[in-house]
N, C-alpha and C positions, 0 to 999 in steps of 0.2 A: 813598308814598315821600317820606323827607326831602332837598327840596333846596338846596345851599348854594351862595352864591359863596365861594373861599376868601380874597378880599379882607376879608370882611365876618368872619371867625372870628379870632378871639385865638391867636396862634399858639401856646400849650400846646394850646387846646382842637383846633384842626387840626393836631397834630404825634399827638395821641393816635386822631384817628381813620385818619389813615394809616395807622399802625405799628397800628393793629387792624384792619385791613382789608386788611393787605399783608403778607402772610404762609404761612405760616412761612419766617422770611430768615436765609438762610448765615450763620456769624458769620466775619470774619476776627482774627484774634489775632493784632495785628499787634505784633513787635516791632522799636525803630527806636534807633537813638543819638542824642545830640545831638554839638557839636562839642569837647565838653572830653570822651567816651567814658563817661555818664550813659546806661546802660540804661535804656529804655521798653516797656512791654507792655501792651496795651489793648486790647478787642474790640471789633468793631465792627457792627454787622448790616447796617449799610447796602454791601451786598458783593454781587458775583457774578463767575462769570467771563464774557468779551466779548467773546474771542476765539482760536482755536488757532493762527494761523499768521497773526502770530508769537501766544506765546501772553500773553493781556492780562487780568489781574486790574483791578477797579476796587471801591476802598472810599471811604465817606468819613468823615471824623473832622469833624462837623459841627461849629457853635461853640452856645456853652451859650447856651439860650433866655431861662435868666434876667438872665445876665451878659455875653453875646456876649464872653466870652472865647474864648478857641482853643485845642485841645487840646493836648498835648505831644506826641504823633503827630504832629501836622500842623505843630509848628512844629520838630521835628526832621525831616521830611522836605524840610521848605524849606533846611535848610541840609548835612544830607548824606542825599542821595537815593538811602536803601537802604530796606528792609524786608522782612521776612521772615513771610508769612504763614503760621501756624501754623493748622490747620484743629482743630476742636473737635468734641469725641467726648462722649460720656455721661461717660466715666470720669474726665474732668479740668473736668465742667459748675460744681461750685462752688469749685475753683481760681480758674474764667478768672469767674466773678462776683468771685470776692474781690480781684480784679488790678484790676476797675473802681472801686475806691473811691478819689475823689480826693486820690491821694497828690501830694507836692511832687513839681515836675521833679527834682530828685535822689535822688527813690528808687528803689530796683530792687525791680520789681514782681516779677521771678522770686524775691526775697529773702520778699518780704513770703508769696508766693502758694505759698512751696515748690515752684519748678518748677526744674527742671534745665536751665541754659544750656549748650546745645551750638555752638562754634565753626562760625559756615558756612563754607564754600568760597570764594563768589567774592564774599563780600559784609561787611560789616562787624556790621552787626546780629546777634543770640546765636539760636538756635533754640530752642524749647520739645522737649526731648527728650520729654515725655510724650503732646505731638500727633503723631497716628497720619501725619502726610503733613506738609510744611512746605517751602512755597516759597520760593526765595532769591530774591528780586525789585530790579530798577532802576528806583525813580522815574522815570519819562519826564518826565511832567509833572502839574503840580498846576492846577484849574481849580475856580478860585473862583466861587461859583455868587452871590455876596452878601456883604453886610454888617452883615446885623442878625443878632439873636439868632435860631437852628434856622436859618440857613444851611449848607447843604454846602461842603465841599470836596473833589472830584473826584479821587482821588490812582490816576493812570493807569501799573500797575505792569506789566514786562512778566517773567516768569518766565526765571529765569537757570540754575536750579541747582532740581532736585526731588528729595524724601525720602521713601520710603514702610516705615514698617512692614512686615516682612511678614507678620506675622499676621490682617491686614485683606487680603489678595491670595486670591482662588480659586486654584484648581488651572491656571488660565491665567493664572496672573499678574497678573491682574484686581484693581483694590478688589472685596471683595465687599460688597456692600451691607448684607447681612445681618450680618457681620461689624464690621464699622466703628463701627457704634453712634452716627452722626452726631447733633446735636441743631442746633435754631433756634429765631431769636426767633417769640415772637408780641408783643400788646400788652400791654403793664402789665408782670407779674411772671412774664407765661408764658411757657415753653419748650413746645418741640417734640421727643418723642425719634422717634427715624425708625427703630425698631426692626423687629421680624417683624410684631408684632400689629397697627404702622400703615401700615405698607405694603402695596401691591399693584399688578399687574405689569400696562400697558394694550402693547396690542402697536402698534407704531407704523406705519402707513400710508405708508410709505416707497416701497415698491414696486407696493400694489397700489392699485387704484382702484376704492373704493367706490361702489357707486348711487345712494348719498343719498337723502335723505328724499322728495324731487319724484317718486321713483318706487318708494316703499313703496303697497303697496296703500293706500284710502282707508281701512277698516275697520281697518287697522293703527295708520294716522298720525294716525287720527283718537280712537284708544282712548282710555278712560277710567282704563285702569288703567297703562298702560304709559307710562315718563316718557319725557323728554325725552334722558336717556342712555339709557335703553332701546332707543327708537330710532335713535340714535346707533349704536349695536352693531350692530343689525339692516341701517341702513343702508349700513356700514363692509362688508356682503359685495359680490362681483365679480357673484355669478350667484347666482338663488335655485334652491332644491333644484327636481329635475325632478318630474313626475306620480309618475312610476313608483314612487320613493323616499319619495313624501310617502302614496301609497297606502300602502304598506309598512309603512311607517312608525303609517300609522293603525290597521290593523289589531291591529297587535302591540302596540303603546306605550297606544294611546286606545281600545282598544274599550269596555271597560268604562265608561269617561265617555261616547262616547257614545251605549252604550245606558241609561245611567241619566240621558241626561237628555238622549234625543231628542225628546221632547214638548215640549221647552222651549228653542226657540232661543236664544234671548235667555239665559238663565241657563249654557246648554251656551257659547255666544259667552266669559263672560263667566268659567268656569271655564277656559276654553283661553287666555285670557288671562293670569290668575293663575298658569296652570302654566308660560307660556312667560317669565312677569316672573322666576318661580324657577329657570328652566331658565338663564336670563340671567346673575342672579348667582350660578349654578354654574358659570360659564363655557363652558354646553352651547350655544353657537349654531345649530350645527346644529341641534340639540333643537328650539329655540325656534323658529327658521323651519318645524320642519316639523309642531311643532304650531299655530301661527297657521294653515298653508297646509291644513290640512287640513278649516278649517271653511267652505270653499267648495270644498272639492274634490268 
């Protein structure tokens, strides 16, 4: 492993290994006014949200690495502290790239990018009619991280006013995930689309309280075949399967393995493995515990 101080790296060369290391990141599509009513629209990756109650957007419009200028976002939100974050879909991805090319403060990037300004409600900044969700946001505050070149600046937004498509909503009214068609940065020239193909669903540990690894059996925790998320899942149950249900279970599911290869512990070990790594990412848990449990049973 390589290791670095980041005192010692050229800040291009430590801005690129961030931003490929740190990922894939939300974009916010932030659009802002200045004080003569100059439309701005810029995306940003450096974004998340931070908080519900009350609810807290934070982006930053960092200053350029080569020229530690400062961006037109960030010096319109210093003097009227609105913005409107417009959330980014697959279907407007080379719109909101063409919005980033450094145009003057005086141009309108919805002019340039073919986006449709929609009037907000309680804010002054224009809304991306073609982002599927679009926050109306107040400037709280702006926190300047620096003053050189790849500096951030902190622009702490709190949600005023929110827009949802409704062809991105489930049947509960929900965004649906599958619907949305979200996309994110990664490093260099890469995006992220977050469609059906890359997604996938982990169930969250909220309520129940798994065993952990400290009491998976040793033969388990100690396998060759079976990772580090493997066990992770394995560990993630309350109670392991009982006798009754792991005999049961043997009989009917495993006979055939292990009459074809009870001559051969180590080999029979090592096939109950392989079937339980697969029973794993079929999301058979059960499966999987009860054919581990069954090669000491």
């Amino acid at each position: 492993m390589i290791t670095y101080d980041p005192k010692d790296l050229p800040v291009p060369k430590l801005h690129q290994y961030l931003l490929g290391a740190i990922g894939p990141r939300p974009i916010a599509f932030a659009s802002t006014i200045d004080e003569n009513g100059n439309h701005n629209l810029s995306p940003f990756s450096f974004f998340n949200v931070f908080s519900a109650a009350p609810p807290v957007l934070i982006f930053s419009p960092a200053r350029n690495g080569r020229t530690n200028t400062t961006k037109d976002t960030y010096n319109n939100v210093k003097k009227v502290p609105e913005v409107v974050i417009n959330i980014v879909n697959y279907d407007i991805l080379h719109q909101m790239s063409l919005s980033s090319s450094p145009y003057a403060p005086d141009v309108d990037e919805f002019v340039k990018a073919g986006f449709t300004p929609v009037a907000s409600e309680k804010i002054r900044p224009m809304r991306v009619k073609e982002s599927p969700v679009q926050f109306e946001c107040k400037v709280n505050q702006v926190i300047e991280l620096g003053d050189q070149g790849g500096a951030g600046n902190l622009v702490i937004c709190e949600v005023v006013k929110i827009h949802i498509n409704e062809a991105v909503l489930d049947e509960n009214g929900m965004i649906d995930q599958k619907k949305i068609g979200l996309v994110a940065r990664m490093g260099g020239n890469w995006y992220c689309h977050a469609n059906e193909a890359s997604m996938f669903e982990v169930t969250k540990p909220l309520t129940t309280i798994g065993i952990g690894f400290d009491q998976l059996p040793d033969d388990i925790r100690n396998s060759s075949i079976l990772s580090g998320n493997d066990l992770a899942q394995l560990a993630g149950v309350e109670m392991l399967p009982n006798e009754t249900d792991v005999n049961e279970y043997k009989l009917i599911e495993l006979n055939e393995l292990f009459m074809e290869l009870e001559d051969t512990p180590a080999q029979l070990e090592e096939a109950l493995h392989q079937r339980a790594k697969q029973l794993l990412a079929d999301n058979d848990l059960t499966g999987a515990w009860m054919t581990l449990l069954s090669f000491n049973d």
